[in-house]
C-alpha positions in Angstrom: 0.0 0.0 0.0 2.1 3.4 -1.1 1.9 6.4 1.6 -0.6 8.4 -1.1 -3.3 5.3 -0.6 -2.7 5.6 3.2 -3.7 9.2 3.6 -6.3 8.8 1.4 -8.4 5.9 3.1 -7.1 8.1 6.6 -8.7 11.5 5.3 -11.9 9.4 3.8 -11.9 7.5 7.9 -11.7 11.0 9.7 -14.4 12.3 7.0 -16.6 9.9 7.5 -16.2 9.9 11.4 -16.9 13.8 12.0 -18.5 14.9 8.8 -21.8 12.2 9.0 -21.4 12.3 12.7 -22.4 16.5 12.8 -25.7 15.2 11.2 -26.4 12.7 13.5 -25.9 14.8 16.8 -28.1 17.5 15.3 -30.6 15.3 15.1 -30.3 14.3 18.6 -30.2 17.6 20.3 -33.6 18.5 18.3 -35.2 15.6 19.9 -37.3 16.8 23.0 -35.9 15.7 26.2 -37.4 13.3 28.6 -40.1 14.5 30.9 -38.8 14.1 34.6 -40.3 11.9 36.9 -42.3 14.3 38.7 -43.9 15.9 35.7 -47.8 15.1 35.2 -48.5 15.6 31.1 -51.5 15.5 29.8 -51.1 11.9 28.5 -49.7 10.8 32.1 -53.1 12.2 33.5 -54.9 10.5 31.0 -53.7 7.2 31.2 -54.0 7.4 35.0 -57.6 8.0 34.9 -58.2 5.6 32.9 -56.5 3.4 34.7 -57.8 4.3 38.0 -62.0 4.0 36.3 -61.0 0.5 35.0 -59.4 -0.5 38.4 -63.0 0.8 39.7 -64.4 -1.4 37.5 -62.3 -4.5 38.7 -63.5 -3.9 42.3 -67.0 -3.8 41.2 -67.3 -6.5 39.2 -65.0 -8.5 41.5 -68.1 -7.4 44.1 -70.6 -8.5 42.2 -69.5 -11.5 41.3 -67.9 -12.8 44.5 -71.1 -11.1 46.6 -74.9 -12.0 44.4 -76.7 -11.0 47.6 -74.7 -7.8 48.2 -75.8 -4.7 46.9 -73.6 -4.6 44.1 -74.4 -8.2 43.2 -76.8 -9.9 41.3 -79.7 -10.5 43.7 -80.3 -6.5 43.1 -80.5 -6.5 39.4 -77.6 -5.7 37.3 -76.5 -2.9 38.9 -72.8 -3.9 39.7 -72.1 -5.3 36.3 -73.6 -2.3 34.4 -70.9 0.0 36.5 -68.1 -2.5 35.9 -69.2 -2.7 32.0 -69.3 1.0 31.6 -65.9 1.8 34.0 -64.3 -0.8 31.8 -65.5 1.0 28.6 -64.3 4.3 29.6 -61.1 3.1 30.9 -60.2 1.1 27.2 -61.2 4.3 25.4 -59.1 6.4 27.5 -56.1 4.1 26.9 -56.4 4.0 23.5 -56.9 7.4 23.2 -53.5 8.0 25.1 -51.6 5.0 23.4 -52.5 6.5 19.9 -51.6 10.0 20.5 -48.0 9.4 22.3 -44.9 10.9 20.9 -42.4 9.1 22.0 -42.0 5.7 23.4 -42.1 4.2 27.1 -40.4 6.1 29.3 -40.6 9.2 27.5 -43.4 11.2 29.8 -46.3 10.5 27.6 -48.1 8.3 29.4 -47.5 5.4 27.1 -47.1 2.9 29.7 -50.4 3.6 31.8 -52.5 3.8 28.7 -51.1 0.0 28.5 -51.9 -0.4 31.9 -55.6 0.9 31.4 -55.9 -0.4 28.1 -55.4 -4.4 30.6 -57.0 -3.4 33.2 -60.3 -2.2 31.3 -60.5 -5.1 29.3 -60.2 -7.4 32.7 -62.9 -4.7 34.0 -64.8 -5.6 30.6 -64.9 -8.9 31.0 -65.8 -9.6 34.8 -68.5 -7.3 33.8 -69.9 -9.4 31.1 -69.5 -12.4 33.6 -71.7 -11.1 36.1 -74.4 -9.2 34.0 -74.6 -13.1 32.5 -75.0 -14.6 36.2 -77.8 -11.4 36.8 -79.7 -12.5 33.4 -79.9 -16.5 34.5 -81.0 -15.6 37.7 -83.4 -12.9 36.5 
């Protein structure tokens, strides 16, 4: 390899390094930075309540099916799996609503995370729901 082939591939290597690595770190410092922990966005808030309406809807229909005489169960009409149905409902739609409109990824301070909780939790919510306003219907 002659000396004017050596400075060649060396000038083409340092080139390379700093001239498509300028690029690169622009495009990482126009990324938007991480939210902290402590921040509540609007997503984070979302996903929350959503989470916390479906986890309402859990205890419910967890009530109404572990307790038929109770006044959530199904000895008073379908009272507990209506609410269960309809907190499991609004918790999905809220999770989905949050997990479609996220930026960034997990982690990121969107709330991306909880509206993957919710979106769980509000289909468990969902379905114990279903299962008691089935029990209220046979014994109806």
């Amino acid at each position: 390899m002659s000396v004017r082939h050596l400075f060649t591939a060396a000038g083409a290597a340092l080139l390379g390094a700093f001239g498509f690595a300028a690029p690169a770190s622009a495009h990482v410092a126009a990324q938007p930075a991480a939210a902290s922990v402590l921040t509540m966005s609007a997503g984070r808030i979302g996903a929350s309540a959503g989470g916390v309406v479906a986890l309402v809807g859990v205890v419910v229909g967890g009530l109404a099916l572990a307790r038929p005489a109770g006044r959530v169960g199904t000895a008073n009409g379908p009272l507990g799996a209506v609410v269960a149905l309809a907190a499991g409902v609004i918790g999905l739609v809220l999770g989905a609503v949050v997990a479609v409109t996220a930026d960034g990824g997990v982690g990121t301070g969107n709330g991306l995370g909880g509206a993957y909780v919710a979106l769980v939790v509000g289909l468990v919510s969902v379905v114990l729901g279903g299962l008691a306003l089935a029990r209220a219907r046979r014994t109806a």
